[in-house]
C-alpha positions in Angstrom: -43.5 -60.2 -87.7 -41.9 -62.3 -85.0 -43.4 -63.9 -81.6 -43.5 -61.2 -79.1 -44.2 -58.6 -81.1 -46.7 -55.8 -81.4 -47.3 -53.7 -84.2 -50.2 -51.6 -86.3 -51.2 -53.1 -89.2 -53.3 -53.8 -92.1 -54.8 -56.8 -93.1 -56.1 -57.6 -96.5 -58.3 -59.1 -97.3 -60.6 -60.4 -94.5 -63.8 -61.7 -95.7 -67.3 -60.8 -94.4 -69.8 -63.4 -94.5 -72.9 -63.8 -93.5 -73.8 -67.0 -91.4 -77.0 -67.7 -89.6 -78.3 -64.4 -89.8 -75.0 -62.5 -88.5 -72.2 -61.6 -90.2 -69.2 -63.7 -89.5 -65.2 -62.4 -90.5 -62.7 -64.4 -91.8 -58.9 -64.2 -92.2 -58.1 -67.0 -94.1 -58.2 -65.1 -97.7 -55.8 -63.1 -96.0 -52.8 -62.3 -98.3 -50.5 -59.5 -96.9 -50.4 -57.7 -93.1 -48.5 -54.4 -93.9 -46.9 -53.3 -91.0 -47.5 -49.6 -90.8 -45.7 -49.3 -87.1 -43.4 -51.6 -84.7 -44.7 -50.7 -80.9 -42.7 -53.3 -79.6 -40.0 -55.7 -81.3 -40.4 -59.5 -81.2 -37.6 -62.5 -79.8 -37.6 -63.7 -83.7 -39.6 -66.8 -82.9 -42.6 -68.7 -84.4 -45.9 -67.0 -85.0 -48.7 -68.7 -82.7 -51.4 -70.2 -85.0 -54.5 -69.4 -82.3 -56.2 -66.7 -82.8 -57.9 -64.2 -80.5 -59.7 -60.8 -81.7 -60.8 -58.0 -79.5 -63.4 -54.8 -80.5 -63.6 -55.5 -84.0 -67.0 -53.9 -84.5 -68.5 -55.0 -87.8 -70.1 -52.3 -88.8 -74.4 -52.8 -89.6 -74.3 -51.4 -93.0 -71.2 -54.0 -94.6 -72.3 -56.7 -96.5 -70.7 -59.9 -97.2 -67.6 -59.5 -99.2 -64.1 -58.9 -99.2 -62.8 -56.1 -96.9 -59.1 -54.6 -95.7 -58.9 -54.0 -92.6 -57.2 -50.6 -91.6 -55.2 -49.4 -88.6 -55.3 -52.7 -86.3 -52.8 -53.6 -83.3 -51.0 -57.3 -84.0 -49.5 -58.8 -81.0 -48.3 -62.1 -80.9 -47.0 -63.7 -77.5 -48.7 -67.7 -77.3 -51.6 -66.6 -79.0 -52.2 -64.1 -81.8 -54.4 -60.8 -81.0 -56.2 -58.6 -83.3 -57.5 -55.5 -81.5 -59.0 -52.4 -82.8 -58.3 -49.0 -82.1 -59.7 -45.5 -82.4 -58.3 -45.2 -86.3 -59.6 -48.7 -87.3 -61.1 -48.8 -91.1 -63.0 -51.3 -92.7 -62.6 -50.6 -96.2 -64.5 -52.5 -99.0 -62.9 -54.1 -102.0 -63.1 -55.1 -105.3 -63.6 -59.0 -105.8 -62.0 -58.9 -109.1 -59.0 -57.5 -107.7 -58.5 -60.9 -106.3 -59.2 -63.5 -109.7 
């Protein structure tokens, strides 16, 4: 993935946490975005490092832990944005996997 560029992902993992009461998610246990569609191509420039998500829903009945996140639209053009869509999928993983 490249600057300017859109596409549907997945991102695993992402971590759940629970802070304050509320459940807070994470991306920095994040070890692979597999790109599952290009929507647009990118200018072959520099990933932004800021971060800005949109409709990620956390579903009430996930619990802290480590989750991959299915079917989300990447775009990154001066900042990086995570948006849901109608086939988004928070599926729940094993911790060990990740020892």
């Amino acid at each position: 993935m490249t600057h300017g560029e859109t596409i549907t992902a997945t991102l695993s993992p992402v971590r759940l946490q629970k802070e304050f009461g509320k459940l807070v998610l994470y991306f920095c246990p994040m070890e692979m975005i597999e790109i599952l569609e290009t929507i647009s191509p990118g200018d072959g420039g520099h990933i932004p490092c800021d971060l800005k998500a949109e409709g990620l829903a956390i579903p009430r009945k996930h619990k802290t832990g480590l989750y991959r996140l299915k079917n989300v639209t990447l775009t990154s053009n001066g900042m990086m944005e995570i948006k849901a869509t109608e086939k988004t999928e928070w599926e729940r993983l094993d911790p060990k996997m990740f020892k």
